[in-house]
C-alpha positions as CSV (number, residue, x, y, z in Angstrom):
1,X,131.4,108.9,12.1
2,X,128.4,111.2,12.9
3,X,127.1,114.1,12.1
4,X,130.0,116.6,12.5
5,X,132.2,114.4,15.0
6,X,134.0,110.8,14.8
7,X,135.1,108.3,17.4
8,X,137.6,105.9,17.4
9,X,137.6,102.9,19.6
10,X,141.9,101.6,20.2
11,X,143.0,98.3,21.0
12,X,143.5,99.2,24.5
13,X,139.5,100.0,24.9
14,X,139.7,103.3,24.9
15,X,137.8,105.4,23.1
16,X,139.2,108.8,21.5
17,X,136.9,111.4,19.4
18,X,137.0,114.7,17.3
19,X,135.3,117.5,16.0
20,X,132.0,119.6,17.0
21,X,130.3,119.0,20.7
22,X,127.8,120.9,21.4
23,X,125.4,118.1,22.2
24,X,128.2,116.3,24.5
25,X,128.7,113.9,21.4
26,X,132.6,114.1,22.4
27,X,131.8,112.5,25.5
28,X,134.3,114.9,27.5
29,X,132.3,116.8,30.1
30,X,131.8,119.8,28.2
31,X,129.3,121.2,25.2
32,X,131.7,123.8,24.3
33,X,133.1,125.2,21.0
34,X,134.4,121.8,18.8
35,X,137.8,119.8,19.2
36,X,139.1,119.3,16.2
37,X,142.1,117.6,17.5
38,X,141.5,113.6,19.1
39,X,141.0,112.9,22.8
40,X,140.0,110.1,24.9
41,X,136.2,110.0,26.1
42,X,135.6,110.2,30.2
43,X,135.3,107.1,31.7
44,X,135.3,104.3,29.0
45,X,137.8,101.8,30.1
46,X,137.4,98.2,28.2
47,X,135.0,99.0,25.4
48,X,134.5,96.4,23.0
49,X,132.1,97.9,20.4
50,X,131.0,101.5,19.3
51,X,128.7,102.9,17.1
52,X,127.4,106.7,16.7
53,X,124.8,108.2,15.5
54,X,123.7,111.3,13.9
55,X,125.0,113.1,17.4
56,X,125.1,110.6,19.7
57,X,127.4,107.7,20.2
58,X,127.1,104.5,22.4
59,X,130.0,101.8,24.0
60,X,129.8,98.3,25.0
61,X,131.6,97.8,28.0
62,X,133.7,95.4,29.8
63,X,135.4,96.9,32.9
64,X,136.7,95.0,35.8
65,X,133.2,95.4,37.8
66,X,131.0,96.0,34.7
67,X,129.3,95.2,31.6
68,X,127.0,97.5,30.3
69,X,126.4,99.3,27.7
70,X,127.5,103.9,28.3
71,X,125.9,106.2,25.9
72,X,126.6,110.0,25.8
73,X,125.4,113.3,23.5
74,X,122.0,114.4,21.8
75,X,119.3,112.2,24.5
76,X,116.2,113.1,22.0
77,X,113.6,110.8,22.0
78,X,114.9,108.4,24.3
79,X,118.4,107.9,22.4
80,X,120.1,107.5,25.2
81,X,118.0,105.6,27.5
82,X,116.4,106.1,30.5
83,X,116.5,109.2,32.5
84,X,118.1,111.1,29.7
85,X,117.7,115.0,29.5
86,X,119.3,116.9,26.5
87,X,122.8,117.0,26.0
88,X,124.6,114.4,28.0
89,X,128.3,115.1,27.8
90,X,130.0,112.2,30.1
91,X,128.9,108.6,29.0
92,X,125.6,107.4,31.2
93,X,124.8,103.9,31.6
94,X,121.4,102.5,29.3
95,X,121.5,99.0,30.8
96,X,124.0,96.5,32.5
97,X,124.6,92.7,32.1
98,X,125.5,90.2,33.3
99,X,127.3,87.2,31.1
100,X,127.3,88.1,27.8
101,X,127.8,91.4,26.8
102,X,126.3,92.8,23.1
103,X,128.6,92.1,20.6
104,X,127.4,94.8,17.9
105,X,126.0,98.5,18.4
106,X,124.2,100.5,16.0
107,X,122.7,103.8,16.2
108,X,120.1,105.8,13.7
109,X,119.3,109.6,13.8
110,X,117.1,109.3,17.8
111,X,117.4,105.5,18.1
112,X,119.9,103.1,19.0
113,X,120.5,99.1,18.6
114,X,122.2,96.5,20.7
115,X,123.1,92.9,19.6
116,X,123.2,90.7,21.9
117,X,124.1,86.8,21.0
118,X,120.7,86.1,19.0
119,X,118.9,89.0,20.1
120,X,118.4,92.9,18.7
121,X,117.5,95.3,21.3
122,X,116.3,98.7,20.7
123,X,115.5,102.1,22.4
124,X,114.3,106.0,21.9
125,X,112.3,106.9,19.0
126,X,110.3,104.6,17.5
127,X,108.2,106.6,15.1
128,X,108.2,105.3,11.3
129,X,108.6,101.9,13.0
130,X,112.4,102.6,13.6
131,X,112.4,100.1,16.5
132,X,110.1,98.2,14.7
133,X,107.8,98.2,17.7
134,X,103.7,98.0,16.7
135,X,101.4,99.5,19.6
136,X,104.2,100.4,21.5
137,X,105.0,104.5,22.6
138,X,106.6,106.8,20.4
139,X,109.5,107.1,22.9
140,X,110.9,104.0,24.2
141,X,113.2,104.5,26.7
142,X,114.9,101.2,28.1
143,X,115.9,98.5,25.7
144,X,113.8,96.6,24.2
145,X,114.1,93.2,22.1
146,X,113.2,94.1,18.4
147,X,114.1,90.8,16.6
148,X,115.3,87.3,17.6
149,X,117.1,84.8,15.5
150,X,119.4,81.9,14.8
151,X,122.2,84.3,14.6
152,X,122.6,88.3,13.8
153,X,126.3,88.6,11.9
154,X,125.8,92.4,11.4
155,X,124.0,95.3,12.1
156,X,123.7,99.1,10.6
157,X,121.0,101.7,11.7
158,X,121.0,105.3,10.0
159,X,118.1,107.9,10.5
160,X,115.0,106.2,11.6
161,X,115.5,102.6,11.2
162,X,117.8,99.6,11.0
163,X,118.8,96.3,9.0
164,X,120.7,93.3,10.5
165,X,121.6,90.3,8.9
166,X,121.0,86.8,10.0
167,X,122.3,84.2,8.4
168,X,121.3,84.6,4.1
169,X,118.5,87.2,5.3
170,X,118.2,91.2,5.8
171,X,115.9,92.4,8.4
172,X,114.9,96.2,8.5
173,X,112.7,98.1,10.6
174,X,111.8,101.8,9.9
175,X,110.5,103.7,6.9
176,X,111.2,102.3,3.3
177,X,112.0,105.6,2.2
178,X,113.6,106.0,-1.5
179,X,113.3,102.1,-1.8
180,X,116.8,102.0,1.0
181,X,116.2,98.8,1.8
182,X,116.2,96.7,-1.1
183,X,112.4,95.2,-0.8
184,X,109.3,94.8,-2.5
185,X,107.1,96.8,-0.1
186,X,106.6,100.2,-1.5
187,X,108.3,103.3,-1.2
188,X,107.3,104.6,2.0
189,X,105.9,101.6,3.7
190,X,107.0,101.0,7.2
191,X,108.9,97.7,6.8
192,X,109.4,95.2,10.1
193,X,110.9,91.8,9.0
194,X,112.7,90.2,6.0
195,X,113.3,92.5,2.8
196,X,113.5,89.7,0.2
């Protein structure tokens, strides 16, 4: 669920949503009025993962001549990859692949997550440290790798910043804000790495 709009990925890789669209969040070629009934997205055959955000939402994709990863609404800050101007209402490609595809999305308020085998990947904003990117521009706008490990088992992003787990261990990245993620650094610290 997002915002004010919910998607659905079926067993057949389709992808259905509902509810408001004016940032293209519904994926259905228009940014008019809101749909409160379910339909499919444009264009997303053979999705194996989804995740939204606060009003965008991203697919991994397996079609016959593809793997890649389609993203579609709200493309502030770089949330939807490269090339990316305002509301995006039909699902736009952020990057393609070949062999594996990422297993595991997850999306925050302007920034989105890939996991890939061993391997986070991030894009758009990175301020507060949400990408957990030091030196790096405010906006980044192709994926990125974030984090690498023996193995990520699960991933969750919400407003600026993300936790994964790997193995026994949380990792976060973003703004330690009202203590979220469970560490010792203080409130408000930008956190990149292990919160025990």
């Amino acid at each position: 669920a997002g915002a004010d709009f919910t998607c659905a990925r079926l067993g057949s890789g389709r992808v259905s949503g509902g509810g408001a669209k004016g940032q293209g969040q519904l994926g259905r070629g228009t940014t008019r009025a809101a749909e409160p009934a379910p339909a499919f997205v444009l264009g997303v055959p053979g999705a194996s993962a989804l995740a939204t955000g606060d009003d965008h939402a991203c697919v991994a994709r397996m079609a016959m001549a593809a793997r890649d990863v389609l993203c579609w609404g709200s493309s502030r800050d770089g949330a939807l990859g490269p090339g990316a101007v305002g509301a995006v209402s039909t699902p736009a490609r952020v990057a393609a692949y070949t062999g594996e595809l990422p297993s595991m999305l997850a999306l925050g308020l302007d920034s989105s997550y890939a996991v890939r085998s061993a391997d986070v990947f991030g894009w758009g904003q990175n301020a507060d440290g949400a990408l957990g990117f030091t030196g790096a521009p405010a906006v980044v706008t192709t994926p990125a790798l974030v984090f690498s490990s023996m193995r990520v088992r699960g991933a969750s992003a919400r407003g600026r910043g993300a936790c994964w787990l790997d193995n026994r261990d949380a990792y976060c990245v973003g703004r330690n804000d009202g203590l979220r993620f469970g560490t010792i650094a203080s409130e408000g610290a930008v956190v990149r790495g292990a919160t025990r």
